[in-house]
N, C-alpha and C positions, 0 to 999 in steps of 0.2 A: 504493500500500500504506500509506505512511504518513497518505493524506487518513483512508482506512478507519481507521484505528486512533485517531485525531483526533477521529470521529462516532463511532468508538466509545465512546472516553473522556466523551469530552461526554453523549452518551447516558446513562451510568452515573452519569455525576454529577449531573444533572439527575433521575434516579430516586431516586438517595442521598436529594437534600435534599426529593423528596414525601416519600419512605418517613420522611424525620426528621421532616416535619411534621405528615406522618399519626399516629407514636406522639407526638408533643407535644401533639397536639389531644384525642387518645384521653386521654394523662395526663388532660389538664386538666377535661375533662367526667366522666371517672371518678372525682374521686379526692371520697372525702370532704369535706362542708362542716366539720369541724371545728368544735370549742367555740368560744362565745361570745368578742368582741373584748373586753367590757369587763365586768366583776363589775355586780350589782345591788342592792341591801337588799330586805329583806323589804316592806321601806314603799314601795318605788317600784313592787314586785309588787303589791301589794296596790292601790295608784292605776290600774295597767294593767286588773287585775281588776275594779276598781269602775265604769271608762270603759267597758270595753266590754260588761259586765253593762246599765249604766243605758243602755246604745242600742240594746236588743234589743227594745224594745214601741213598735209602733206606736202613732200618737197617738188612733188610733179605738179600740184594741184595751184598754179598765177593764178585763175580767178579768184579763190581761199585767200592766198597771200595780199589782192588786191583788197580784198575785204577787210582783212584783217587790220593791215597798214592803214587804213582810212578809219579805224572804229575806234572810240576811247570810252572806257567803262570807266567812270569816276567814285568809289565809295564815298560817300560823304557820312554816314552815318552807321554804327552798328550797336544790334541788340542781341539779348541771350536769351534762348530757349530753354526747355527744360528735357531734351535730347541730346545732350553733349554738341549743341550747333549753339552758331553764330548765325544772325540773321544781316545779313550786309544789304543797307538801303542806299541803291545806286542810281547813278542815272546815265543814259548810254547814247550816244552818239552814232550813227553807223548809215553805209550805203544801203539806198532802201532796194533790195530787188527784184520788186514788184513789176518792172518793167522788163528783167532781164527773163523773170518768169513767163511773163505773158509773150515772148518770143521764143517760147523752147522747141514751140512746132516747128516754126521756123529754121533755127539752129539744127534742128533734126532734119530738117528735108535738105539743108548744105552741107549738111557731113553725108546725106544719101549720095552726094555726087560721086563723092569720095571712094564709096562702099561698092558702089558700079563698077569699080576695076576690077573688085573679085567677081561680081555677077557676068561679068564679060569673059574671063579668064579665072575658072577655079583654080588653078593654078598657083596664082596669085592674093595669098592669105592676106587680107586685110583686119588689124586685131583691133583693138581697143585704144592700147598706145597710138596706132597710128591715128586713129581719129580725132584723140585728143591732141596732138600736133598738130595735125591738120585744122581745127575747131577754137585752135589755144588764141591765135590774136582778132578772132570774131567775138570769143568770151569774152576777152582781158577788156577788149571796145568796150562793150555792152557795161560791165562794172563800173570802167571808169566813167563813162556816160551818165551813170545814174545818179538820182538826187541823195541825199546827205538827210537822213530822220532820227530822231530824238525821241526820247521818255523816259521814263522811269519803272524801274523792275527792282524784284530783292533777289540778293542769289543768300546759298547757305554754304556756310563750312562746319564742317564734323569734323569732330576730336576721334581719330580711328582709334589713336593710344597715346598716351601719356606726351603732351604737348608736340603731337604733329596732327596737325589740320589738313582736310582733304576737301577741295571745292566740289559740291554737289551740283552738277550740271542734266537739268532733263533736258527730254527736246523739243519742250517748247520755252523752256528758258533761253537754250544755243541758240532755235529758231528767230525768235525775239533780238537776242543780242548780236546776231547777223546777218540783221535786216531780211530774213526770211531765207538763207540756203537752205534750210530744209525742207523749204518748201517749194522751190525749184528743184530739187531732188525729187520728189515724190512725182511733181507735173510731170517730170518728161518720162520717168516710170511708170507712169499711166497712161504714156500717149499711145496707142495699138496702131494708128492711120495718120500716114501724112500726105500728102501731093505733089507726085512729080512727075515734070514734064508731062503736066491736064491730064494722069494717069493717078488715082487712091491707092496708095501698098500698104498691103500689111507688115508691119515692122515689130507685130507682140511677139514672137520670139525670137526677136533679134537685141538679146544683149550686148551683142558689141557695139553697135550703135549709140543703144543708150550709156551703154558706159561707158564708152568712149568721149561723151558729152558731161556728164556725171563727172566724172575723175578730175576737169579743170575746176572744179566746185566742191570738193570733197571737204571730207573731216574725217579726224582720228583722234586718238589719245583719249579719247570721252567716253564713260559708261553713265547709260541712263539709268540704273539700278543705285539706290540709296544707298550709302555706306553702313556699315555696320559699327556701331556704336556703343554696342552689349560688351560686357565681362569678356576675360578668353573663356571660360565654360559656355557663356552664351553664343560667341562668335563659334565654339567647335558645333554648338547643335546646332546654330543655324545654316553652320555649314554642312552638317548633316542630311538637317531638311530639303537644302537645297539640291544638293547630291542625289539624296533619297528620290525629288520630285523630278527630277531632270534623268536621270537615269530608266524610270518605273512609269513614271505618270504621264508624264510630255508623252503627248502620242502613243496613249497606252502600249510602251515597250514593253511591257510588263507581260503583255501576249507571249512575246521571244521565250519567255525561259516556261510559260505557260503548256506552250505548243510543243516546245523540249522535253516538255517534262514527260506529257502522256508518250511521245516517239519514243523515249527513253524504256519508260515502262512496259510500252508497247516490245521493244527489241528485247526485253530482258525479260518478261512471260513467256513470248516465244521461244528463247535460246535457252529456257531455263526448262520446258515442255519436251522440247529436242533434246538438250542436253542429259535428260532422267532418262529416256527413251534409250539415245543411245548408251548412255552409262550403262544401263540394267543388263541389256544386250550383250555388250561386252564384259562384264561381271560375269554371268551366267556363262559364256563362253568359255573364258578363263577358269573360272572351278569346275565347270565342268569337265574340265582338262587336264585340270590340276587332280581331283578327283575317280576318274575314270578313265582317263587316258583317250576319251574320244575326244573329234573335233578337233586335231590336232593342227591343220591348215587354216581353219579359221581363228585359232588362238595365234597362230605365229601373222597370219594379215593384223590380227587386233592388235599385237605386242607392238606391231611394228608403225599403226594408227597415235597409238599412245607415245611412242618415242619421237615422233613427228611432231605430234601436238604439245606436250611437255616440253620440246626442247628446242622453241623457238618462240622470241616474242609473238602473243598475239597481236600488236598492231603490225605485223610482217604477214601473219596469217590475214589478215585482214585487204592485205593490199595487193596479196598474189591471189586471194580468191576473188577479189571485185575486178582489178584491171588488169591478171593475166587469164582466169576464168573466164569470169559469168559477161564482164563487160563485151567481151566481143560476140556474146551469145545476147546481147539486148535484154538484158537481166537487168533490174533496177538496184538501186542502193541498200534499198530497206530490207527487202530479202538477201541481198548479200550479207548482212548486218546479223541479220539471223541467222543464215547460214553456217556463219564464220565463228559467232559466238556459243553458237548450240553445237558445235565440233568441238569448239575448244573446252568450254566446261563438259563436254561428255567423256573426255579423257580425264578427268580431274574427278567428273562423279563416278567414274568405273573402277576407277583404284577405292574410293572412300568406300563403294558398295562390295568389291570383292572382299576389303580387308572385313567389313561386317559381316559377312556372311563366314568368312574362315573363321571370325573370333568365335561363333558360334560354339557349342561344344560337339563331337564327334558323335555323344551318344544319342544326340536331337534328332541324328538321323539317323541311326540304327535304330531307335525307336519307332519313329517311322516305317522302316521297313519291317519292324515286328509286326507293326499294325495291317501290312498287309499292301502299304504303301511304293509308289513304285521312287525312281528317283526323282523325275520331271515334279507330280504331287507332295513329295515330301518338301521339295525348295518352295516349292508355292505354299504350304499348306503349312508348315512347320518350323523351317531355316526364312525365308524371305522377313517374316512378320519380326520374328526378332531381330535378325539383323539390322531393318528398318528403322527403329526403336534403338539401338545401339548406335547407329552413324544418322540418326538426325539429326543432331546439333552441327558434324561436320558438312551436313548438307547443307545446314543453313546457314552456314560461313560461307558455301561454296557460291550459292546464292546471291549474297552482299556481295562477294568479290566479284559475281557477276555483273552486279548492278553498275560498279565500280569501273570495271573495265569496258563497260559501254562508251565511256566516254569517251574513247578512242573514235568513234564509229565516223567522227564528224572530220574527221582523215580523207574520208570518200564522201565526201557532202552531206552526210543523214543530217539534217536537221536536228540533231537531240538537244539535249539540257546543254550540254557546256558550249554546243556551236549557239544558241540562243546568248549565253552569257557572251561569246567573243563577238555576238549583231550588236548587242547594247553597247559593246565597249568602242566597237568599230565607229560608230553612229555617234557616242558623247566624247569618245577620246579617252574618258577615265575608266579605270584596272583596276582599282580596289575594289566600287559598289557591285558593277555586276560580275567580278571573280569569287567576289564572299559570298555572295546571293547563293550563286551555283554550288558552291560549297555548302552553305547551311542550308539548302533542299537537300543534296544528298546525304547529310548527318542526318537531316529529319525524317528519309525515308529507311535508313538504316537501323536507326533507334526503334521507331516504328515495325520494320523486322522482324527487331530483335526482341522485341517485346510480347508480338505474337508469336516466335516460337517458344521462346521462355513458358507461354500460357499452353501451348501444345504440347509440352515436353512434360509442364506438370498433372494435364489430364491423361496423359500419356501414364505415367506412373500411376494417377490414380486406379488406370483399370486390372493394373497389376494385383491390386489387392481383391 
């Protein structure tokens, strides 16, 4: 009574301090970033503003530069949030290009002249750079041509960490503060038809064109996404999050290792159905042989199956049965898949079944035969059931390692769980989310497994009694 009350106490105390560190964590990732560590002057807002303004034009991109060189953002004022930001009240100067915009059709239908030498001469790749060469002192006009507009906007700076500030720029702040490129961006990205020579083209899937027009107008260095201003435990999960959502959710990827999974499952039912089959087969071959001395040609074919199969990687087996086999027979991947893996574990369950069936004891089956039994009836009837019961647990090792070794299969295109994890990683460029992903499905289906034969192994004994 008193051990019970001991693992009681223990229990409870051990839950105490999750449940404490469960709401301490929760504190810590909820609570506001709080204002700024350290005050700023208007003069050192002002050098932040002017830093990160002068790195927004690429070095190809004169009409950017033109803009740029004619705009002047003045801080005249700033105030404090209660996000680790600075609110900077400015007022901004800049080329207005409202008129550079309303001629993009234009500008598009004089770089078409351009584009016509490839249309004449495929031969003759015309890319994007050349357009913009071509296009560069029609833009660079047009900027300098245009009027000169004013107002007032607030930009913000965030404290990312302990007295360094990062100018938060969206894009209709950028938009605003240069005099509309962005919005000249978008026009001529929407333009699908323009006019030439009293002839309508279609030019919606002609990128080069437009980007070619685009690139003297460009930007860089600028992310429209808010900085992050949370603790480093809040900045790892929200780096988390974002990882977790861009990985999984964007575009439900999520399908990829979804769709792996069941092919997965799928190759490893089937190669595991073939694989008992031919195990059993060749089990029964081999004692039989070893037992009665018949069958002797068929045990030295099977010896010499198992020496093959044992003593060479399965992804090699894998590769000589799909592209020197089956492939020039117009055999598909997934049955190769299974073909290849229900070979290779059938060597692997013909030793675990032969050795259950030898551990057996001698007298199982002279019993047998007292009863009247022949030898085919005694293995079925009397040797097979215990043996069975003896090498399940090896079976269901052999199983896992089957599961396991699937993931090979994606060698010859199949589709499975791990070619799912390398679509996501191809797709976002990052290796940790969707290599762990892959990973903890297949611990979760092995666990899973393992669990059910655990549960068959003990109904298993129970009927023993």
């Amino acid at each position: 009574m008193n051990t019970n009350k001991k693992r009681l106490a223990i229990w409870i105390s051990v839950a105490a301090v999750l449940l404490a560190a469960v709401v301490v964590l929760g504190i810590m990732l909820l609570a506001g970033p709080g204002k700024v560590s350290q005050d700023i002057s208007v003069k050192e807002a002002q050098q932040y503003v002017d830093k990160t303004f002068s790195a927004l034009s690429p070095a190809t991109a004169t009409g950017t530069k033109a803009v740029l060189e004619n705009m002047q953002i003045t801080v005249n004022s700033i105030e404090y949030g209660k996000e680790k930001d600075v609110l900077l009240n400015c007022s901004y100067t800049v080329k207005d290009l409202s008129t550079v915009t309303s001629k993009a059709k234009e500008l598009l239908e004089t770089a078409y002249d351009h584009f016509e030498i490839q249309i004449k001469d495929p031969t003759k790749k015309v890319s994007a750079t050349d357009i913009g060469i071509y296009m560069r002192d029609d833009i660079l006009e047009l900027v300098e041509q245009a009027e000169m507009t004013s107002g007032e906007t607030t930009l913000y700076l965030y404290e990312t960490e302990k007295g360094r500030f990062d100018l938060y720029l969206d894009d209709k702040t950028v938009d605003t503060c240069t005099g509309g490129l962005l919005t000249f961006q978008k026009t001529v990205n929407g333009i699908t038809e323009i006019e030439h020579k009293g002839k309508t083209v279609n030019i919606a899937n002609n990128g080069t064109l437009r980007g070619g027009i685009v690139a003297k107008l460009a930007l860089t260095n600028y992310d429209s996404q808010k900085p992050d201003t949370g603790s480093a435990l809040q900045k790892q999960w929200n780096s988390f999050k974002d990882q977790f959502t861009r990985n999984f959710i964007t575009k439900a990827r999520w399908q990829y290792l979804w769709n792996g999974l069941m092919t997965t499952l799928a190759i490893t039912a089937l190669a595991a159905l073939l694989g008992v089959f031919i195990g059993f087969i060749v089990a029964i071959i081999r004692c039989t042989c070893q037992t009665t001395g018949k069958l002797k040609i068929a045990d030295k074919i099977c010896a010499l199956y198992l020496t093959l199969v044992r003593g060479t990687p399965v992804m090699v087996q894998l590769l000589i049965i799909y592209f020197v086999i089956l492939l020039p027979a117009g055999v598909d991947k997934f049955p190769a898949a299974v073909l290849c893996f229900g070979l290779n574990s059938g060597a692997y369950v013909a030793e675990i079944v032969r050795g259950g069936i030898m551990s057996v004891d001698r007298g199982q089956n002279e019993a047998g035969r007292s009863l009247g039994f022949g030898f085919a009836p005694t293995m079925v009837h009397i040797i097979i059931p215990q043996a069975f019961k003896a090498v399940l647990p090896a079976l269901a090792n052999e199983f896992i390692t089957l599961l396991k070794e699937s993931s090979v299969a994606f060698y010859i295109g199949v589709a499975d769980l791990t070619q799912g994890g390398l679509k996501i990683r191809s797709l976002t460029y990052s290796n940790f989310m969707p290599l762990i992903a892959v990973a903890v499905i297949y611990l979760i289906i092995v666990l899973i497994l393992t669990r059910l034969v655990g549960l068959l192994e003990r109904r298993l004994r129970k009927s023993d009694h």
